[in-house]
C-alpha positions in Angstrom: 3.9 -61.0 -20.7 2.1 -64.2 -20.0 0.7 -64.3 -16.5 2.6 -67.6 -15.3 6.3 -65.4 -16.6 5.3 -62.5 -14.3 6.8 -62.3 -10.9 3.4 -61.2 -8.8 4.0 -60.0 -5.4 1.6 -60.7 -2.1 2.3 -57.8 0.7 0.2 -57.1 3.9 1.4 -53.3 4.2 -1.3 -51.4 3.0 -1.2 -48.3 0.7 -3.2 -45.8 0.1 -5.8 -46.9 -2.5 -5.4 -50.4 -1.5 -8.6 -50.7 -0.1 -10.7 -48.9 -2.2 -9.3 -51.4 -5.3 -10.1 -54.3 -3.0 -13.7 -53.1 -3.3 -13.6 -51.6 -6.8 -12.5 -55.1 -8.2 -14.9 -57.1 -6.0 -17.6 -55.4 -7.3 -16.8 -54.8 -11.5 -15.4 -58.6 -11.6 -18.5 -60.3 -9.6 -21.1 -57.7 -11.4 -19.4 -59.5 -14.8 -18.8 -62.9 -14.1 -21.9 -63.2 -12.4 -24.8 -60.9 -12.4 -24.2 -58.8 -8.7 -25.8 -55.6 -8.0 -24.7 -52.4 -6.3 -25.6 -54.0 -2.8 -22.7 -55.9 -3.0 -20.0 -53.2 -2.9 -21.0 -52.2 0.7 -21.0 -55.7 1.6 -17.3 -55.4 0.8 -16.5 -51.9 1.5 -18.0 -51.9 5.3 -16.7 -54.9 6.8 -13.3 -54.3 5.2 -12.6 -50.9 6.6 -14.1 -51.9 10.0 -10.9 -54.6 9.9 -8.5 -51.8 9.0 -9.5 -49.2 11.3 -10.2 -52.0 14.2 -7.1 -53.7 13.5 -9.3 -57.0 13.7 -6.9 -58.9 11.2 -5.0 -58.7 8.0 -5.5 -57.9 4.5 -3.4 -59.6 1.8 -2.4 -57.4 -1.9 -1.4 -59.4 -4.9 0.3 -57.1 -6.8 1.6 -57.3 -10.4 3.8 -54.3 -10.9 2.4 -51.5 -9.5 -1.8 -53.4 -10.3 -3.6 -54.7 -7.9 -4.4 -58.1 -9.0 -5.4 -59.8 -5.9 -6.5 -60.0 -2.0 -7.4 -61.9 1.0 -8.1 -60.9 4.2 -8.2 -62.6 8.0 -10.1 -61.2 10.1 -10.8 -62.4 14.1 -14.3 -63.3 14.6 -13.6 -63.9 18.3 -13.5 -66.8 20.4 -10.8 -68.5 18.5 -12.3 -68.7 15.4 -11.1 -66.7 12.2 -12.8 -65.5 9.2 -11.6 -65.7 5.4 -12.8 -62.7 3.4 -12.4 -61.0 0.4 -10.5 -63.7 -1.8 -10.7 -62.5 -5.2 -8.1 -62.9 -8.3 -8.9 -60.8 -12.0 -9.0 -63.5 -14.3 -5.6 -62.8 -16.1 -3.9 -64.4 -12.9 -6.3 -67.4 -12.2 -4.4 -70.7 -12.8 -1.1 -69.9 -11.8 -0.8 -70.7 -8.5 -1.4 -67.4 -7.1 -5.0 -68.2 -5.1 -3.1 -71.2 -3.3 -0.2 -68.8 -2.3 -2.8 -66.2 -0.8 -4.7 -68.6 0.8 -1.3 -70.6 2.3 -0.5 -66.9 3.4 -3.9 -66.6 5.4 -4.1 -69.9 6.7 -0.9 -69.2 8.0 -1.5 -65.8 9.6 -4.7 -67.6 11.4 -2.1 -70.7 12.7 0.1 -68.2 14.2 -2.8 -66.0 15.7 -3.7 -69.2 17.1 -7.2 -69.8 15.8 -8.7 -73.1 15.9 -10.7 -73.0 13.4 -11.4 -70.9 10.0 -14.7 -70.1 8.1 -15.8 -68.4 5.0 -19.0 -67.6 2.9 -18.8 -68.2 -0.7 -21.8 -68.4 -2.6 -22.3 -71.9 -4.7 -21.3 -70.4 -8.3 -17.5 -70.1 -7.3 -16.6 -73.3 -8.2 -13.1 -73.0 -8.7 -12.7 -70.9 -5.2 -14.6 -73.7 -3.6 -12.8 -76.8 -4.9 -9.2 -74.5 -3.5 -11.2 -74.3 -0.4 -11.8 -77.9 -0.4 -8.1 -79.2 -0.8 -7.0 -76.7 1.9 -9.3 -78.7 4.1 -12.2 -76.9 4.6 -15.9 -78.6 4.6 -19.1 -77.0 3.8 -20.9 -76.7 6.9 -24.6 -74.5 5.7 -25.5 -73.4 2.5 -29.0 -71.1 2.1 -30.6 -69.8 -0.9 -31.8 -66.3 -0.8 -32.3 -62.9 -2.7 -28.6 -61.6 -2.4 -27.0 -59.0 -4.6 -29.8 -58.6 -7.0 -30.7 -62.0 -7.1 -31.2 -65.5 -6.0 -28.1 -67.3 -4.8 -27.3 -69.8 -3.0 -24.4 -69.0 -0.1 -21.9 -71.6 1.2 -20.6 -71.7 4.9 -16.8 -73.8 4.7 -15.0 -74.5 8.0 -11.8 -75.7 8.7 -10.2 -77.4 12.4 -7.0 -75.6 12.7 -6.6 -76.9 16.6 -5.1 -80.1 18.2 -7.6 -82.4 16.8 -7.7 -80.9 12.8 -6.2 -78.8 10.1 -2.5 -79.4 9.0 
């Protein structure tokens, strides 16, 4: 079946195994695509169970049949101000449409939890993730080049206004 006939479906109710997939894909798709380490699965796997067990936000499934094929998270970084974490499509899906509807679904999630404003880190070699970004109105705010994930990268900082004076 052709990825634009299949009828992919985004939930928030997690199951079991959810999570662990979340992490599983994050780190087997970056470590392919482009060259992260080990490290990087605990940078996933710590932060996103903290969100489930604190109840800090909400975590996004794209789900093709019964395969995880995709996620995004929200997460409350205080203060009115929301995080966007753990975005990630397996390639089969890309270019269908399907990043756009779990970002809409997070950007709207953060509206109604009435944040003014969103941020993310991405890292500069996500180009397609970062031009999506761009459209939905975020702006890059800091980048810095480090050793990250088993080499050097350079990370991106995007914001977005979601109060009175910006955002849609």
């Amino acid at each position: 079946m052709a990825a634009s006939d299949r009828t992919i479906r985004i939930r928030h109710e997690l199951k079991p195994g959810d999570l662990g997939m979340v992490v599983h894909l994050h780190g087997v798709i970056y470590a392919r695509e482009y060259g992260l380490d080990t490290s990087f699965e605990p940078y996933v796997a710590k932060p996103l169970v903290d969100c489930v067990l604190d109840g800090t936000g909400r975590v996004w499934i794209a789900e093709d049949a019964d395969r995880i094929v995709g996620s995004i998270a929200m997460v409350d970084a205080g203060e009115g101000i929301g995080q966007l974490r753990w975005f990630l499509l397996v390639p089969e899906v890309r270019g269908i449409g399907l990043g756009r509807r779990l970002l809409e679904a997070a950007l709207a999630y953060g509206r109604e939890r009435g944040f003014l404003r969103i941020f993310l880190w991405t890292f500069a070699d996500l180009e397609g993730a970062r031009r999506l970004y761009e459209r939905a109105g975020f702006r890059v705010t800091e980048t810095k080049t480090g050793l990250i994930w088993g080499a050097e990268r350079t990370e991106v900082r995007m914001e977005m206004e979601l109060g009175a004076a910006g955002g849609r």
